[in-house]
C-alpha positions, 0 to 999 in steps of 0.5 A: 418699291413696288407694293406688288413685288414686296408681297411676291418676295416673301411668298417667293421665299417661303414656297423655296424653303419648303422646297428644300430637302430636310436640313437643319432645325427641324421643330414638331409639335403634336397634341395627339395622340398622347404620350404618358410617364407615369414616372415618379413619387406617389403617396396614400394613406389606407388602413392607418398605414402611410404608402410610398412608391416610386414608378420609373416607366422605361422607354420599352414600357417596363415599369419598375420600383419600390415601395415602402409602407409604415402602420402606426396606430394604438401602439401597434408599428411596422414597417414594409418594403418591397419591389415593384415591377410591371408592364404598360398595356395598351388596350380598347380601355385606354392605356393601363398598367399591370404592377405588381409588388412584394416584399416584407413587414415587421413590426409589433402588434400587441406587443408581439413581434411580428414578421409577414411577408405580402404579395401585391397584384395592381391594375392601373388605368390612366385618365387622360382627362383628369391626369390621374391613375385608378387603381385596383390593388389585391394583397395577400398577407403572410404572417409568419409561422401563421395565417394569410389575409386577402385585402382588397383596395381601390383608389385613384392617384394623380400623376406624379408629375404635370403632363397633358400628354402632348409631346414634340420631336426636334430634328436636327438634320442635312442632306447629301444627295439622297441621304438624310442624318443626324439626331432628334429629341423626343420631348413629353410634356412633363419635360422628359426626353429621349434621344435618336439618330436619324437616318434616311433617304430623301428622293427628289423627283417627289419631295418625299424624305424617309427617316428611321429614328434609332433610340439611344441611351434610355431610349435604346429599344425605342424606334420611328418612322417619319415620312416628310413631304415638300410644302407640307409642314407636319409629317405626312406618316409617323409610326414608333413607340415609347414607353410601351406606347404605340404613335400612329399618325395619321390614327 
């Protein structure tokens, strides 16, 4: 065969097929901007007591949980609970966390039972480079029938799970005429993700597709905008947001 014409016909495929309207297997990858999920199961020790949290981040950016605390040292004992609750925040800082928590403690101290009762405010500050969450805490203790303490805390915690942030979306999709459907997959790089129905439009005279991604399942209050063009490979536009995230490309 021709060496010219074996070039030709590989070329002469690849430009049809990225002619072709949305159809099919549709897989994106992108690096930024980055998603985060501080979801997960976190521990530290402070002030002789052992601290466990569990984080689940929704897909609207609500945080909720619980944690759990136990004191022992010297004889004395005690044990805390309480729920969690917050928001993700985006702001010109970075990406944070507004938590807050509270619940009781019981225990002994000094050989007296002691009942208190804490509230917890938590300011929490992603860092993309190291993968991990510095944190601002204030407590205030109420015992019982007694006084109330203001402590004060500061530390960081790595994610509880590994991510770098980059993330990719998967469509699956046909083309009728004008009109595109069918489904998409958001997936973090922590292995987590959320399903979408895809519908849109797709114009012929410019190659240009439209598709409105619908959140479902966990991902119901999430949403997307997509606009793909002919002989380009990645998404000329996306807007959307996910766990309280805003997407913007181009930034």
């Amino acid at each position: 065969m021709n060496p010219v014409k074996i070039w030709i016909l590989p070329t002469f495929l690849a430009i049809a097929a990225l002619g072709d309207a949305p159809s099919g297997q549709i897989q994106y990858q992108f690096a930024s901007p980055k998603i985060w999920d501080i979801s997960g199961d976190y521990q530290r020790t402070a002030n002789g007591s052992i601290i466990t949290a569990t984080l689940f981040q929704h897909a609207d950016g609500k945080v909720t949980g619980n944690r759990a605390e136990i004191y022992n040292y010297d004889g004395d004992y005690a044990e805390g609970y309480g729920a969690i609750s917050g928001r993700t925040v985006n702001s010109r800082s970075g990406l944070n966390f507004a938590l807050k928590s509270k619940g009781t403690i019981a225990g002994t101290f000094n050989g007296q039972s002691v009942i208190a009762n804490f509230r917890e405010s938590l300011k929490a500050l992603l860092l993309p480079n190291s993968g991990s969450l510095q944190v601002e805490s204030k407590a205030k203790v109420c015992v019982a029938g007694g006084r109330c303490a203001t402590v004060y805390d500061a530390f960081n915690l790595n994610l509880a799970s590994m991510q770098d942030g980059s993330w990719s979306l998967a469509l699956d999709v046909t083309t009728l005429g004008k009109i595109v459907s069918g489904t998409a997959t958001l997936t973090l790089s922590n292995g987590r993700s959320f399903n979408y129905t895809v519908k849109g439009s797709y114009r012929s005279s410019d190659g240009r597709s439209v598709l409105r991604l619908k959140g479902l399942a966990d991902a119901e209050k999430s949403r997307f905008l997509l606009r793909l063009q002919e002989g380009v490979s990645t998404p000329t536009l996306v807007r959307g947001r996910i766990l309280g995230q805003r997407v913007k490309i181009p930034e």
